[in-house]
N, C-alpha and C positions, 0 to 999 in steps of 0.2 A: 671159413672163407669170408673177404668181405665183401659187402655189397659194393658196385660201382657204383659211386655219386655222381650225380648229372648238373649243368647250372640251370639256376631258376627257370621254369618255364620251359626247359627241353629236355624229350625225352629219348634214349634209347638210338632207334630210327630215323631223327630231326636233322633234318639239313636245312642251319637258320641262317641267313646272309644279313650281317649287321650294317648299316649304312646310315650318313650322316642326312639327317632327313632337310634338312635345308639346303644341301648340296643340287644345283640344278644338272650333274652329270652324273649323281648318283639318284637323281628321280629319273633321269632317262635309262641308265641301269637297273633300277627295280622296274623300266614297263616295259624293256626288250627281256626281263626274265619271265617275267609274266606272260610275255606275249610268248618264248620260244619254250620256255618248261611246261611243256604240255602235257605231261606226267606228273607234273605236278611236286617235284620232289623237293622244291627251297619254301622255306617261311623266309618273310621277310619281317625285318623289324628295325626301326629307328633307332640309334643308340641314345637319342633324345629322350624316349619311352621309359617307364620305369621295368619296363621290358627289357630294353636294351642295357638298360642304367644297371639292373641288378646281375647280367651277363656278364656284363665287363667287369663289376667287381668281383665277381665269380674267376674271373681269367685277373685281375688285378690288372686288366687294364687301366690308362685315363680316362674320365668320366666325364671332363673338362674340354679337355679339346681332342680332337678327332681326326687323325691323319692315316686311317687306313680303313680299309672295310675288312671285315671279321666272316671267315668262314665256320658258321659252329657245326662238329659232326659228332655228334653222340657228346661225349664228354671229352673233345679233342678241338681246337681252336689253331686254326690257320691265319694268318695276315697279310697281305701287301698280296706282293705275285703269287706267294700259293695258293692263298684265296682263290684269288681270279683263274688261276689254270687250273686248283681243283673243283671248283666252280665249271668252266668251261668242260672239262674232261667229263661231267656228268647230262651233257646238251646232247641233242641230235651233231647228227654229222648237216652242217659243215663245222659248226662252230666247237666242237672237241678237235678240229683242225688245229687250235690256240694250242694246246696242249704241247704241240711241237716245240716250243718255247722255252720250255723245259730243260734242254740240251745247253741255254746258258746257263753259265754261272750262276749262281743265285745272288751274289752280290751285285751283280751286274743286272740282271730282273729288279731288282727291290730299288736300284740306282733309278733305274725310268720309270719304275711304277710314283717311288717319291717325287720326280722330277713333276708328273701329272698332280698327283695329291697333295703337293704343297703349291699347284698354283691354280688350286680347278676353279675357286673363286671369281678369283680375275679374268679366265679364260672362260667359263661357260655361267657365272653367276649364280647367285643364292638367293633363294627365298628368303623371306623375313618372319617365316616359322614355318615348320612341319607341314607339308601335304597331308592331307589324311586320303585314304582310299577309297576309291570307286565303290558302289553298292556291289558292283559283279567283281568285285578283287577284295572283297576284305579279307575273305576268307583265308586267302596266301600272305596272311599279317597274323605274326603270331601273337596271341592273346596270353593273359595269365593263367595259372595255374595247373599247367604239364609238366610233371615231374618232379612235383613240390614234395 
């Protein structure tokens, strides 16, 4: 039998949300996760991080530029709208409400999830590096060495 392989840094049970840490709509993203995952069940991690860096090449993602946020689940990787609706599907009610969304297309989900991520810059602006986290949230920032 073989063993399942996990990417660097997550293990098993991890539900890790990848996000461009410069992104000023993906820092209000990780503090409405924050604030509403009150179970606690996303890490979150910058794909800037060498956390995030060694995930995406884990997944052979880009490592360069950055045009979706990454759902990692065990040893499974989501992008664009499934991300985000299997992201939502795991919130309190109302916001597993998103879920309904689902019933589109998926070509048509990924059409306006892109239409958002290729202009979040201009429309909600970037920092000029990485946030780093609050003393009471680091903890929901995944760190090295899980599942190495």
């Amino acid at each position: 039998m073989t063993a399942v392989k996990y990417p660097p840094n997550v293990g098993e049970n991890d539900c890790v949300i990848l996000f461009d840490g410069v992104c000023k709509l993906c820092d209000f993203w990780t503090q409405f996760i924050v604030k509403v995952d009150t179970q606690q069940r996303f890490k979150l991690c910058s794909v800037q991080s060498p956390e995030g860096q060694s995930i995406l090449n884990y997944f052979k993602m880009p490592t360069d530029h950055f045009d979706t946020m990454l759902l990692v689940e065990g040893n499974q990787c989501f992008d664009k709208s499934d991300a985000f609706l299997n992201t939502m599907s795991k919130l309190s009610y109302p916001w597993r409400l998103f879920t309904a969304f689902k019933i589109l297309p998926k070509g048509i989900r990924n059409w306006l999830y892109d239409r958002i991520a290729r202009n979040r810059y201009y429309l909600f602006g970037r920092y000029d590096s990485c946030m780093l986290p609050s003393k009471e949230n680091e903890n929901r920032f995944l760190k090295g060495d899980v599942g190495e």
